[in-house]
C-alpha positions, 0 to 999 in steps of 0.5 A: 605395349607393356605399361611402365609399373609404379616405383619405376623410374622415370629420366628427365633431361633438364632441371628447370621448372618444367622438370620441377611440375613432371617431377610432382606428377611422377611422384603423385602416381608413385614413380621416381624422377631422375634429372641429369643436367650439366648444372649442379641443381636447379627447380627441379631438384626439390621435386624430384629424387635424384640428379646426375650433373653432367654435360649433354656432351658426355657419351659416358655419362649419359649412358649410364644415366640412361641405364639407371632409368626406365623410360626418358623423356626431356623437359626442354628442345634445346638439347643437340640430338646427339645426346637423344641418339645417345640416349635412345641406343640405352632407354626408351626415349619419349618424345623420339627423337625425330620429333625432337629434331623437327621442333628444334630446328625452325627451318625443318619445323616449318617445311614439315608442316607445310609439308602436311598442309598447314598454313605458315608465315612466308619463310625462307632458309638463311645463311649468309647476308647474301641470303637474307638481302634475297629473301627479303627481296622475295618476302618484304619487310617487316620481316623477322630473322630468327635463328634456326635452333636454340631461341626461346622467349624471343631470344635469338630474334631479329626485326627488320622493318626496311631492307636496310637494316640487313646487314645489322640484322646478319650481325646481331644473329652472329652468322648462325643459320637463319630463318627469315619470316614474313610477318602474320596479320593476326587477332589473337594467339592459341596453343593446341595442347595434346597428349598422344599415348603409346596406343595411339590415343589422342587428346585435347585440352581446350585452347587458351587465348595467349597474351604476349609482352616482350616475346614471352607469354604473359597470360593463357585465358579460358574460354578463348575468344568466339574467333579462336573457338572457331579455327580450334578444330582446323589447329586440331586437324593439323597437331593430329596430322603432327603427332600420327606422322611423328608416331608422338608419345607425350605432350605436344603444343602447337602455337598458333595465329588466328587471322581472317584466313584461318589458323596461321601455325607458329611453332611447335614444342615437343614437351610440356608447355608454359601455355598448359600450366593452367592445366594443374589446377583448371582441368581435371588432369593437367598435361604434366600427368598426362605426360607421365601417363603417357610416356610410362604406357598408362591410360589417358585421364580427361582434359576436360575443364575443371572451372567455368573459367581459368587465367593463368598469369606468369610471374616475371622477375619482380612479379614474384615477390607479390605471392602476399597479395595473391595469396590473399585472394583464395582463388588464386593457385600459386605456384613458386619455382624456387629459383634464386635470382628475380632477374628482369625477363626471368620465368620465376613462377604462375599464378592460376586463378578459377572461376567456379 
């Protein structure tokens, strides 16, 4: 388990604001990032030292990227795993790439956690309108028909409130391999982050309570409620199961339901995730450096809380704009992602404020 030496270079797969906080972290403990993307730039261009501009398609491409670099990893699931097993014949990819293959396909996440013992919303493979007329005659409504891969702040989602709206449903999914859930009776959301190293290590960062609006995350808060506190260890007992069946190297987040019954896991992202942003500022080392500790074969630091209490709040398209007033309250961490463009719905930034 050789460590990875400072001045190494580190490959991210995906340039967007993720990219943008890894590439801080590599260079804080003296790596260099290099990004390869199909866009020409993007957030994390100004953070990181190079970039290669290719399509996750090009065989060519991705392996001499891969060769340029020391270690890989990748900042969002949303890549076929063809180019991970590309990658992987030329580097070290971390996360592997089973882990990625899970993640990103509901079908295959939910029956393998179920798999380990955790308890999921009712679902059921979809692929046609035959399909999803049986299942919801299984599961009932109100249901939500989610497309199986590349869904992310509640695209690729369909509600059903009644049988009938089935076949509006199929058509708005256009035909795309399909994942029908029954609803969740919950109280509140949490994410389980953890961080895995190349020695098996495992830790945690307390869990936030999780505010959504419109199917993206609005605000991660620290402490969570009593309820949450209370179902943490039980989440935490299935993400470890999680990371040791996979053989995990990095940060993984586990996002969770908390019902009467117990934690109701949701999904599942192999990487660095929106609901640990606080962690930059409200632990004593945030998931981005973990993850560079760990896919480079580092020790771990602690994810102890830094501050008696934390709130992260995302900014939102227009929401951006307001960086005078947050910056006028010295509690508060801005952090700009440098995208052009405040469009309704867009992730433009995150504010975190401390309560010391």
């Amino acid at each position: 388990m050789t460590s990875l030496p400072p001045g190494s270079t580190i490959g991210i797969i995906g340039g967007g604001q993720l990219g943008r906080m890894l590439g801080v972290a590599a260079a804080q403990l003296g790596y260099r990032a290099h990004v390869y993307a199909p866009e020409e730039s993007g957030p994390a261009a100004d953070t990181c030292a190079d970039w290669t501009q290719g399509a996750y398609e090009d065989a060519g491409r991705l392996a001499a990227f891969a060769d340029a670099v020391d270690v890989l990893t990748y900042e969002f699931e949303n890549v076929d795993g063809g180019t991970l097993e590309t990658l992987s014949q030329h580097g070290l990819v971390r996360p592997n790439v089973e882990a990625l293959r899970i993640a990103q396909d509901r079908l295959k996440e939910k029956t393998f956690v179920t798999g380990l013992g955790g308890a999921t919303a009712p679902f059921a493979a979809v692929d046609s309108l035959a399909d999803l007329e049986a299942a919801l005659g299984r599961i009932g409504t109100p249901a939500i028909l989610k497309t199986n891969r590349f869904g992310y702040d509640g695209k690729g989602q369909v509600r059903l409130r009644s049988a009938s709206e089935a076949a509006a449903a199929w058509e708005a999914v256009k035909g795309q391999p399909c994942i029908l859930e029954g609803f969740v009776s919950f109280d509140a959301e949490f994410s389980v982050i953890l961080v895995r190293g190349i020695d098996g290590e495992v830790r945690f960062w307390d869990s936030p309570h999780n505010v959504h609006v419109d199917g993206i995350l609005s605000t991660s808060t620290l402490p969570a409620g009593a309820q949450i506190m209370e179902q943490v260890e039980t989440a935490r007992a299935l993400a470890r199961q999680v990371v040791d069946a996979l053989d995990y190297v990095g940060v993984l987040t586990l996002e969770f339901f908390a019902t009467a019954q117990g934690p109701v896991f949701n999904e599942m992202a192999p990487r660095v995730h929106n609901s640990g942003h606080w962690t930059i500022e409200g632990a004593l080392t945030s998931q981005f450096e973990n993850h560079i500790r760990a896919i480079c074969g580092l020790p771990l630091g602690h994810t102890a809380l830094a501050a008696r209490g934390v709130q992260m709040r995302n900014l939102i398209g227009e929401d951006a704009h307001e960086w005078a007033a947050i910056l006028a309250d010295p509690a508060n961490h801005l952090h700009l992602y440098g995208k052009h463009g405040a469009r309704p719905g867009r992730k433009m930034g995150h504010v975190t404020r401390l309560e010391l």
